[in-house]
C-alpha positions in Angstrom: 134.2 217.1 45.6 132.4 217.2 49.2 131.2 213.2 49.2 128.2 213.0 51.2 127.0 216.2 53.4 124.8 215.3 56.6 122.7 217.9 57.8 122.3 218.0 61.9 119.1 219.6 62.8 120.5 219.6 66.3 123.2 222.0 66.0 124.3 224.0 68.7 126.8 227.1 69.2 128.6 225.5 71.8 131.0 228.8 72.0 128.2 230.7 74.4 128.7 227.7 76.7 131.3 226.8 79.1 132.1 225.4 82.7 133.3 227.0 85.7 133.9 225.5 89.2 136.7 225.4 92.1 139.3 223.4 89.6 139.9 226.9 88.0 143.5 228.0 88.1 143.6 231.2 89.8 140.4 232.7 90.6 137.8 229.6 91.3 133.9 230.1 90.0 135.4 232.5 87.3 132.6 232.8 85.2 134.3 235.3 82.7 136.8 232.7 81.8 134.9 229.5 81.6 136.5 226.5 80.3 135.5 226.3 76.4 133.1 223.9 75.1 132.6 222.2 71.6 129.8 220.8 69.5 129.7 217.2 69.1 126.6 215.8 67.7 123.0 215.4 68.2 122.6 218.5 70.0 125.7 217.4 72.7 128.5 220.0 73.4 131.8 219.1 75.7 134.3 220.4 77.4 137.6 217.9 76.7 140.3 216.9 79.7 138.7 218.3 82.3 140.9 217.9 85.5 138.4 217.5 88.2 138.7 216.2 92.2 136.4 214.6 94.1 136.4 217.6 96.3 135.2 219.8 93.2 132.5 221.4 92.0 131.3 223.1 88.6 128.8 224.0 86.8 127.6 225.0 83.2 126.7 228.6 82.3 125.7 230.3 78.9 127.1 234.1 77.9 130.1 234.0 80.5 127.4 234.8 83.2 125.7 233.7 86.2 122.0 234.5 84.7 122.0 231.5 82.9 123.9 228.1 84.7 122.7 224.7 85.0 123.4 222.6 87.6 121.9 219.4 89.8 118.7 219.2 91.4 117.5 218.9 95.0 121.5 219.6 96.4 124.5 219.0 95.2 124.9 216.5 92.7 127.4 213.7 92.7 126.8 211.9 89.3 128.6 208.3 88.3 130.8 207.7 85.3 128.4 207.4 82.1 125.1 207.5 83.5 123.5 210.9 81.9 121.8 213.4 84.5 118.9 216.2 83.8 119.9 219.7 85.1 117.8 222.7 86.2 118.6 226.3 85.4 120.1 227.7 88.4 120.7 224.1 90.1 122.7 223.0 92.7 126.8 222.5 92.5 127.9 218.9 90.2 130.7 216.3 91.4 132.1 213.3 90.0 132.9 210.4 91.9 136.4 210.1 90.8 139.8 212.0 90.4 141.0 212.5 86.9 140.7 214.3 83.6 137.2 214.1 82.1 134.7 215.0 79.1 131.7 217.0 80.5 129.1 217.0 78.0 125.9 218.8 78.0 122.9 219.1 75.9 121.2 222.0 76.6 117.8 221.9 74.7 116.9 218.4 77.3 119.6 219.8 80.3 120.8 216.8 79.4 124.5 216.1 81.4 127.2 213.1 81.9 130.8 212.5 81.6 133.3 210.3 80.7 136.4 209.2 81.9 139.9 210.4 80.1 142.2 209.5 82.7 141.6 208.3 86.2 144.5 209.6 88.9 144.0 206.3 91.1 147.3 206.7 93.3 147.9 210.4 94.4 150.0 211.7 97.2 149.1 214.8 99.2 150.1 216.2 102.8 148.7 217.3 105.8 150.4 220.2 107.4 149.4 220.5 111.2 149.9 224.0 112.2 151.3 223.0 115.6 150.3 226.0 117.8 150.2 223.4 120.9 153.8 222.7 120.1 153.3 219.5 120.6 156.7 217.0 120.4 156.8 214.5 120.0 153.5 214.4 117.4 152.5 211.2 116.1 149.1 210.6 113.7 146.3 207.9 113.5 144.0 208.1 110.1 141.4 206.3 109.7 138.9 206.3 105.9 135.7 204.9 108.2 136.9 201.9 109.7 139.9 201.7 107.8 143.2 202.3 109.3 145.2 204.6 107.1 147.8 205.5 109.5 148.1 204.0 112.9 150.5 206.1 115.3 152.7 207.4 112.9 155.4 209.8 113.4 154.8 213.6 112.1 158.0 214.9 110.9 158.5 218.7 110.3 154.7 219.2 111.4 153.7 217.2 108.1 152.6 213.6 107.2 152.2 212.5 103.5 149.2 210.0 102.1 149.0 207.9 99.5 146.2 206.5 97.4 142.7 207.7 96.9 141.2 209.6 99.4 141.7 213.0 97.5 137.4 214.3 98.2 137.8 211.5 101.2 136.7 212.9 105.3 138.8 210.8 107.2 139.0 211.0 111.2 142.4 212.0 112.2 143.7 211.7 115.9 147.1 213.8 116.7 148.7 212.8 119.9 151.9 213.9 122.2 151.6 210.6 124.3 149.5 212.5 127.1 147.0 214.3 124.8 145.1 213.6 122.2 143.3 215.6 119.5 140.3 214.1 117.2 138.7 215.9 114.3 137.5 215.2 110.8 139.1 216.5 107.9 138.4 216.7 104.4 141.5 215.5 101.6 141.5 218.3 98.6 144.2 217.9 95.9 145.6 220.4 97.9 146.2 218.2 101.2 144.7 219.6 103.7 145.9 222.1 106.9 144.8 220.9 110.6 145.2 223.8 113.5 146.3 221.7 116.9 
């Protein structure tokens, strides 16, 4: 007693399919251990609760190899929540525009790609360690997201400040002073923090 069968002419073995990018544990880009990917329907595969940064990149390959991959065209490409993207074999690096745990799904007869979100991390700390090599004390710190102050002249303790909030994939401008000197540079937030050399 089955009840109705549908037949999907649109199958595909999503098992020879996976994604690989910088969010790997352990060895990033490790295209022998892909993360796995499922059928859904209509010729759609997925790979489920994907954690994913704003400062990472992935990409889809086919056999565990780099021969076959699919990624953005024309650069790297930084695709929005729901809209659905076309790839090109060999194509450039894919971002989202949030931090969270996603569903990547791709359709590989069309290169079809977009993503969902699972679970967006809104609120995040991280730290900034400043390798003080100008020994530098007192050591105070100015952020700033654009024009946005994020930290105005705020003490560094232990050669480390924490942030809080979204600016994980963020370059903010960050001054570290003594009083007499200054020091201005741009940095880039990972999930990782991030490490300045004064």
């Amino acid at each position: 007693n089955l009840g109705t069968l549908t037949y999907d002419p649109n199958v595909v073995d999503a098992s020879v399919y996976g994604v690989v990018g910088t969010f790997q544990d352990g060895t990033t880009w490790d295209v022998a251990n892909p993360v796995a990917m499922e059928y859904v329907s209509d010729g759609w595969i997925v790979a489920k609760n994907v954690e994913l940064y704003k400062s990472d990149e992935f990409k889809f390959v086919k056999d565990k190899s780099w021969d076959v991959s699919y990624g953005g065209n024309g650069g790297v490409l930084v695709a929005d929540v729901d809209n659905e993207y076309t790839l090109s074999q060999g194509g450039q690096n894919i971002k989202v525009n949030n931090n969270g745990k996603f569903d990547l799904y791709f359709k590989p007869d069309t290169k079809g790609f977009k993503y969902s979100c699972v679970e967006e991390y809104t609120d995040l700390k991280v730290t900034i360690t400043i390798d003080n090599k100008a020994n530098w004390s007192p050591l105070s710190i100015t952020l700033k997201d654009g024009n946005t102050v994020i930290a105005d002249n705020e003490a560094v303790t232990n050669n480390e400040y924490k942030i809080s909030g979204d600016y994980i994939g963020s370059t903010l401008t960050c001054t570290l002073s003594n009083g007499n000197k200054s020091d201005e540079r741009n940095v880039v937030i990972t999930k990782n923090g991030a490490t300045i050399t004064l």
